[in-house]
C-alpha positions in Angstrom: -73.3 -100.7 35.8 -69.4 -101.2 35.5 -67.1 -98.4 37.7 -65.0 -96.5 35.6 -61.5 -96.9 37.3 -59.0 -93.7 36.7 -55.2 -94.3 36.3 -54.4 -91.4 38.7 -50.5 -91.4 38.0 -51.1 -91.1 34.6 -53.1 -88.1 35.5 -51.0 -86.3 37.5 -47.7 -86.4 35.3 -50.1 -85.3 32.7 -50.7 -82.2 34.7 -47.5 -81.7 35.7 -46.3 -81.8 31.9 -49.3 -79.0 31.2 -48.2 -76.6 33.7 -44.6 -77.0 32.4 -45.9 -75.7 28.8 -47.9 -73.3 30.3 -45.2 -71.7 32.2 -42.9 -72.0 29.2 -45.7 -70.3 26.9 -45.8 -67.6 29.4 -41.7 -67.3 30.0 -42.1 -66.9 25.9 -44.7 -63.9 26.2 -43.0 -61.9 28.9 -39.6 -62.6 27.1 -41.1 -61.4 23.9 -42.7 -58.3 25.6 -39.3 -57.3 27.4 -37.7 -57.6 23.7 -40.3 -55.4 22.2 -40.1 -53.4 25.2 -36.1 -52.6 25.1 -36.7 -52.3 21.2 -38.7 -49.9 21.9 -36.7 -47.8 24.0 -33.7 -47.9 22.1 -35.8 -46.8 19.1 -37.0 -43.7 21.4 -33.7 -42.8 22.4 -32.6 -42.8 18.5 -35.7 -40.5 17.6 -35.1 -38.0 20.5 -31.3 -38.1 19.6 -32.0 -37.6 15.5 -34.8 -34.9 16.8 -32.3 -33.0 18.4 -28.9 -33.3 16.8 -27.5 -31.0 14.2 -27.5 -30.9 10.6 -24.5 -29.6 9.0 -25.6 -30.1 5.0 -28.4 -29.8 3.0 -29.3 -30.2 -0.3 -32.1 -28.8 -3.2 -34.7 -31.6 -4.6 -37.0 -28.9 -6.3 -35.6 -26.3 -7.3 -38.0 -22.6 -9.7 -36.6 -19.5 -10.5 -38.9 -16.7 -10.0 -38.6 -12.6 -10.0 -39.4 -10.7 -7.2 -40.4 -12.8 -3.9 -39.4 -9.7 -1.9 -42.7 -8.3 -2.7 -44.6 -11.6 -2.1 -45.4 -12.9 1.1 -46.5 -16.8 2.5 -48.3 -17.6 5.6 -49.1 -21.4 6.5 -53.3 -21.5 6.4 -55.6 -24.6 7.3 -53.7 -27.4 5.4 -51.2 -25.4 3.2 -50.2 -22.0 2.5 -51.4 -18.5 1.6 -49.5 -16.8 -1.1 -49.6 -12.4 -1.2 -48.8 -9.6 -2.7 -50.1 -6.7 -3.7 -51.3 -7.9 -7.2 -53.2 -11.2 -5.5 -53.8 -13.7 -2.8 -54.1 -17.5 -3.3 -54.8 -20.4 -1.5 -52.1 -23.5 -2.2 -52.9 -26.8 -0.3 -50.1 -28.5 -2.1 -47.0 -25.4 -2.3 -46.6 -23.9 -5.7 -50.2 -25.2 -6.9 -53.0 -23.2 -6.4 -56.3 -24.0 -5.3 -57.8 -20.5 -6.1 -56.5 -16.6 -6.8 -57.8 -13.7 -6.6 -56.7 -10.7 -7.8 -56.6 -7.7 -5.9 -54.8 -3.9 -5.9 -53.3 -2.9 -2.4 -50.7 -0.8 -2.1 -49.6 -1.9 1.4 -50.8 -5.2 2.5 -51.0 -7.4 4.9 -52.7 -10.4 6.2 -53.9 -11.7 9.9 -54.9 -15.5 10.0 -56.9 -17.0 12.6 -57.9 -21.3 12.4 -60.8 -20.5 9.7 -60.2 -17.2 8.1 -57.7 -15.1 6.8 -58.0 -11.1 6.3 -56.2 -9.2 4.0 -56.3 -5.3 4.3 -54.7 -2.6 3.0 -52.9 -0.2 5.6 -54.2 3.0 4.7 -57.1 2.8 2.5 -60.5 1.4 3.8 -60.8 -2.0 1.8 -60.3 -5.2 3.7 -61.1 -9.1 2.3 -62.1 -12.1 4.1 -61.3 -15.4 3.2 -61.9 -18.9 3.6 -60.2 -22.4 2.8 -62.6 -22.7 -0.1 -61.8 -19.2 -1.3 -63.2 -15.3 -0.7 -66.2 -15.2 2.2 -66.6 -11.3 2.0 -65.4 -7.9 1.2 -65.5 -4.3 3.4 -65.7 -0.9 2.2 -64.8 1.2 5.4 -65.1 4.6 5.3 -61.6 5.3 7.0 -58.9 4.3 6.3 -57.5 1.1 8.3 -54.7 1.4 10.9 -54.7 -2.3 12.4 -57.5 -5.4 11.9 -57.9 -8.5 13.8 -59.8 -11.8 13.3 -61.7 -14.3 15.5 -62.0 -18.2 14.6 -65.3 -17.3 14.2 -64.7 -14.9 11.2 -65.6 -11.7 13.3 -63.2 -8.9 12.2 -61.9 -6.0 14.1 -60.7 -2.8 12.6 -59.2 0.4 14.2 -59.8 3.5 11.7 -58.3 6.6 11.3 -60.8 9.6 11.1 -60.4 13.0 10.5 -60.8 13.8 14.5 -62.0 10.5 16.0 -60.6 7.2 15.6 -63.0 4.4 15.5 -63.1 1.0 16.9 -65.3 -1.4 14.7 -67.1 -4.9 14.9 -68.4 -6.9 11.9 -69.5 -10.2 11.4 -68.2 -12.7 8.3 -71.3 -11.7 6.2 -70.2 -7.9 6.9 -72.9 -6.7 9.4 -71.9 -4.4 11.9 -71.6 -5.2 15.4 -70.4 -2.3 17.2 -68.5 1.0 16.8 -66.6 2.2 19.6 -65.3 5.8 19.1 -61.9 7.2 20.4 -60.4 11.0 21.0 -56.9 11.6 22.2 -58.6 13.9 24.6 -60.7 11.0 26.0 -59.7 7.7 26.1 -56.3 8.1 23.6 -55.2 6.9 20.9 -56.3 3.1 20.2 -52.4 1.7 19.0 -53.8 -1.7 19.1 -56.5 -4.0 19.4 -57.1 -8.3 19.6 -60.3 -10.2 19.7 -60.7 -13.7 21.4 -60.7 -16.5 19.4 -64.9 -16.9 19.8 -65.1 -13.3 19.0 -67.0 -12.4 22.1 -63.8 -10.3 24.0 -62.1 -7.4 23.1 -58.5 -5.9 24.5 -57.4 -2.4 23.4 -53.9 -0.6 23.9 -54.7 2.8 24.2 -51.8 5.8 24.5 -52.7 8.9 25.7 -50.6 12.5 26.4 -51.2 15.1 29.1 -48.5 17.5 29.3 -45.1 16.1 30.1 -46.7 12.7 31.1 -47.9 9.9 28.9 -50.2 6.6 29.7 -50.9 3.6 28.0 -54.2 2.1 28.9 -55.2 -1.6 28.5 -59.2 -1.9 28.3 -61.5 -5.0 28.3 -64.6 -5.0 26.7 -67.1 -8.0 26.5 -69.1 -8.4 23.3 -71.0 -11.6 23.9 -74.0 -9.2 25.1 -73.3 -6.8 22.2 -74.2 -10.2 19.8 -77.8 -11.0 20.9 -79.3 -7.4 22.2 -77.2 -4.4 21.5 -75.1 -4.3 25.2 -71.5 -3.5 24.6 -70.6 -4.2 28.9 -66.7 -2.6 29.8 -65.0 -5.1 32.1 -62.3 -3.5 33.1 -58.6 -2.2 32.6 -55.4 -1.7 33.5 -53.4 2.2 33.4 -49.1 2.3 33.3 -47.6 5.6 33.5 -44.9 6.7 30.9 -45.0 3.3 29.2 -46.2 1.7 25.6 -47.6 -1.1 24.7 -47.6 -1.7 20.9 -48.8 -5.2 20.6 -51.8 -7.2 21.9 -52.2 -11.2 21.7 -54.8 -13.7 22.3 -53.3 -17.3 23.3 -56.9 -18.5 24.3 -60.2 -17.3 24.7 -59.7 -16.0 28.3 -55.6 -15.2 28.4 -54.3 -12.1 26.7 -51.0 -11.3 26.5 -49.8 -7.5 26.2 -46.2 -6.9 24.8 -44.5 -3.6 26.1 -41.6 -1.7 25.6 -40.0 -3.6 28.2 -42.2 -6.0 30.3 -45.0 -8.6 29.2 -48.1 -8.6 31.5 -50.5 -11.8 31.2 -54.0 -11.0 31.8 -57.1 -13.6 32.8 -60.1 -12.5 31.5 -62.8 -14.9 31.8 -64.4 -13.1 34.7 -63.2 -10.0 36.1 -59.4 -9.1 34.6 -57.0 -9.9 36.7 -53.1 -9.7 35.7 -51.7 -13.3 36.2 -48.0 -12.9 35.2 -45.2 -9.9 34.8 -42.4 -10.9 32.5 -39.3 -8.4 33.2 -35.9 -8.8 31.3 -32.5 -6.5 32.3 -31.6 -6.6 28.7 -32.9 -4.9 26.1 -35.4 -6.4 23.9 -34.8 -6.9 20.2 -37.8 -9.0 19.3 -40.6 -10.8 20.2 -42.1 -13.1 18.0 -45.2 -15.3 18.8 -46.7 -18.7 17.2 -50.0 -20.9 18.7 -47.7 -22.3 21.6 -45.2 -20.6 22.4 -43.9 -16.8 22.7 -40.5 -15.6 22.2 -37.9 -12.9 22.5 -34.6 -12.3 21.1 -32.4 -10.4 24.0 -29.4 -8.0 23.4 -26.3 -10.0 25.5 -23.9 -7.9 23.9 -22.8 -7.1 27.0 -22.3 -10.5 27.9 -21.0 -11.6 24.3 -18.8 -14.3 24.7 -21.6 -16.3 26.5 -23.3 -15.0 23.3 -24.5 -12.0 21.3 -28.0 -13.0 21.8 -30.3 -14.3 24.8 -33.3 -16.5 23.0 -36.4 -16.8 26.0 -39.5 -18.9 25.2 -42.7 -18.8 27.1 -45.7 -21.1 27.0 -49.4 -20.1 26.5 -49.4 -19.5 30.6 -46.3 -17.5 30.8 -44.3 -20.6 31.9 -40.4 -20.4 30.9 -39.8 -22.8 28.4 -36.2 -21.6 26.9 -33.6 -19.6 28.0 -30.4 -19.8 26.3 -27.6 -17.5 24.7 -26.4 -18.0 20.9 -24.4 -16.5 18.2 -26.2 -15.5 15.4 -27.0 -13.4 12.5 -30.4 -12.1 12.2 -33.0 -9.7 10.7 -35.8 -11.9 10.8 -37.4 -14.5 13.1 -40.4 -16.3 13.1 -41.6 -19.6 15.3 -44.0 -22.3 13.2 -45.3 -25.1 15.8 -41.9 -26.4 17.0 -39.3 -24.6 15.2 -37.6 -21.3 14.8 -36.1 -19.7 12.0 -33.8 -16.9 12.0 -33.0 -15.4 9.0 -30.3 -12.8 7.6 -29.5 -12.2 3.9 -29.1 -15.7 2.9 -28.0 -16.8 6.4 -30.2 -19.0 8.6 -30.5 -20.2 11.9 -33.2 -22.9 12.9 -33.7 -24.0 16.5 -36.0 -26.3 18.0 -38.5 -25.2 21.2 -36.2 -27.2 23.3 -32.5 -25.0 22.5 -31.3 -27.4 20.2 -30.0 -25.8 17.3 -31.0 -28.3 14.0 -29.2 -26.3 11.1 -26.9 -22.9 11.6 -25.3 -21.5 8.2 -25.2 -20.1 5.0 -27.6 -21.5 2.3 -27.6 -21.3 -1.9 -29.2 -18.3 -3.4 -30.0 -14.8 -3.5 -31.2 -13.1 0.5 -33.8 -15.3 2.1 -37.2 -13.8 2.1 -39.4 -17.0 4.4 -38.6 -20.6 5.5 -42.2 -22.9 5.6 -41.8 -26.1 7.1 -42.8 -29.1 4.0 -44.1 -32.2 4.5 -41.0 -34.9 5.4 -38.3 -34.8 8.3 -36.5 -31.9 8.5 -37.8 -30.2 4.9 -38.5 -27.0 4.1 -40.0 -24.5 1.3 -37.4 -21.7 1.3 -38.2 -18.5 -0.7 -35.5 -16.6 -2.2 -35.7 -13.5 -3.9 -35.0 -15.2 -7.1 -36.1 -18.7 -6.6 -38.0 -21.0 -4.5 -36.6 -24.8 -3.4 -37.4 -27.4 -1.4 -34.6 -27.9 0.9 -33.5 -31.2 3.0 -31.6 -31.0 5.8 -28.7 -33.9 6.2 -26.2 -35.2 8.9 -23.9 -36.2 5.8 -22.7 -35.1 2.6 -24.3 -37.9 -0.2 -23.1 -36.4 -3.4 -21.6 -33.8 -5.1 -24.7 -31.3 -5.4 -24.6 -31.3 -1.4 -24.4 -28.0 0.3 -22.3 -27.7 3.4 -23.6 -25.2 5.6 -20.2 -23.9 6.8 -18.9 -22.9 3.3 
């Protein structure tokens, strides 16, 4: 058999010439990556500059007169909105169409929303409706009249009622069975001025104030009702006594951390064992307002004394109690409210809107007659604004781009 013979130089340059397109193949890739890389970055930069710079115009692309808004109310719900009043409540996945409506007759209502289910109830009479996305879940007849109501993400409602000489503290499930009643006397435990369940339903936190003589006490109390669900055991946990002190408002921000809002101080509570009181929030200034959304919790600070740093100090807490915002601003407000990263500040047909990170997007005057509610739209910085007389969908600008714009300093 014949030996094969090899031209070994041949061989070798042909090697040579293979790792030479190899490395230029891979000089091409990390080339290519490093471009995408720095195009990347720059394109970040722009995005957190746009996200936090300042609009000055604005401008209407929709644009209905209506009659009235000041007695309708909106509330952002699942995937859309929730329109109120006290004629009728509906359910508008796309805003301004409906995807059902219910009539009702309440002469003072109002309407608590948790992830699943909204409740609308009528402040002083004893009828209360539950809803869901696809439309009404169930209806209470109570036999007091209701003071305050609550909502779990579970559809487990919570009512404090005003009897003759007892108040009551009630539990019912979405289908309207009872699941406790908890009775109050001013003599005893005080007057229930507020109540929150847990998201799952399962915990309970109750502000109650009472009087003896020239002293007063409010009284935070922790009940557990995951017992009370399978075999009738309603099991105290704990609570929490301040002398000479209120504390009108009561907020879950998960299903073991409640926060309680008082006159001046905010105490964070942990609650998924024993409580325990995690976190004091004190301020030196007055407070004005608090306002809270599913992230974040906020107060509006008198600075007056302070004013040309600003008439107002605007503070913003995480879930934990963490600062997340502390800055002073000029502004002029009756109203504020925070949806997910934005707050809106509103006054007559003034508005103020301010990211969670101090960066004011939009301060001025805006086209129409006292603004009732902002609702952030679908689109980069666009809005549903309701007026008293109309309702538009409003897009903000860094630039004027015809003649119909609206500058927000005139």
């Amino acid at each position: 058999m014949a030996k094969q013979i090899y031209n070994y130089e041949i061989f070798t340059n042909k090697k040579d010439q293979l790792r030479k397109i190899r490395r230029k193949q891979k000089q091409a890739q990390w080339a290519k990556r490093i471009f995408l890389g720095v195009i990347g970055v720059i394109l970040l930069v722009v995005l957190i500059i746009l996200h936090n710079s300042r609009c000055e115009y604005y401008e209407y692309t929709e644009e209905t007169k209506t009659e009235n808004n000041n007695q309708i109310s909106y509330e952002s719900f699942g995937e859309g909105y929730i329109k109120y009043s006290e004629n009728g409540i509906e359910y508008q996945k796309k805003f301004g169409v409906a995807e059902w409506n219910i009539p009702v007759s309440f002469s003072h209502p109002f309407l608590i929303t948790s992830d699943s289910y909204a409740l609308l109830a009528d402040q002083g009479s004893n009828k209360l409706m539950l809803f869901g996305i696809s439309g009404k879940v169930g209806e209470l007849n109570l036999k007091y009249p209701i003071v305050q109501a609550d909502i779990s993400d579970q559809g487990i409602v919570e009512v404090i009622l005003e009897g003759e000489n007892t108040n009551f503290l009630q539990l019912y499930d979405k289908e309207g069975n009872l699941i406790a009643d908890m009775k109050s006397s001013v003599d005893e435990t005080g007057y229930p001025m507020t109540a929150a369940i847990s998201p799952d339903g399962t915990k309970l936190a109750v502000s109650y104030f009472s009087v003896a003589g020239m002293k007063s006490k409010t009284t935070v109390a922790f009940y557990d009702f995951s017992g009370q669900l399978q075999n009738n055991d309603v099991n105290f946990m704990g609570g929490f006594d301040y002398e000479d002190f209120m504390i009108p408002k009561l907020s879950f921000v998960d299903e073991d951390t409640l926060v309680a809002f008082g006159e001046s101080a905010t105490y964070y509570y942990n609650i998924s064992d024993e409580p325990k009181m995690i976190k004091e929030i004190t301020f030196e200034e007055n407070i004005e307002s608090v306002f809270t959304g599913k992230k974040y919790t906020g107060y509006i600070l008198d600075h007056s004394d302070q004013s040309e740093e600003g008439r107002y100090r605007l503070c913003l807490y995480s879930k934990g109690g963490g600062k997340k915002l502390d800055m002073t601003l000029d502004m002029d407000y009756e109203t504020i409210q925070i949806r997910g990263n934005e707050i809106y500040a509103l006054h007559d047909n003034k508005c103020t809107i301010i990211n969670v990170n101090g960066k004011i997007l939009f301060q001025g005057e805006l086209e129409g007659n006292s603004i009732e509610t902002i609702l952030p739209a679908k689109g980069w910085r666009t809005y549903h604004v309701i007026f008293q007389d109309k309702i538009v969908k409003m897009k903000l600008r860094f630039w004027e781009r015809n003649t119909s714009q609206k500058d927000s300093t005139q």
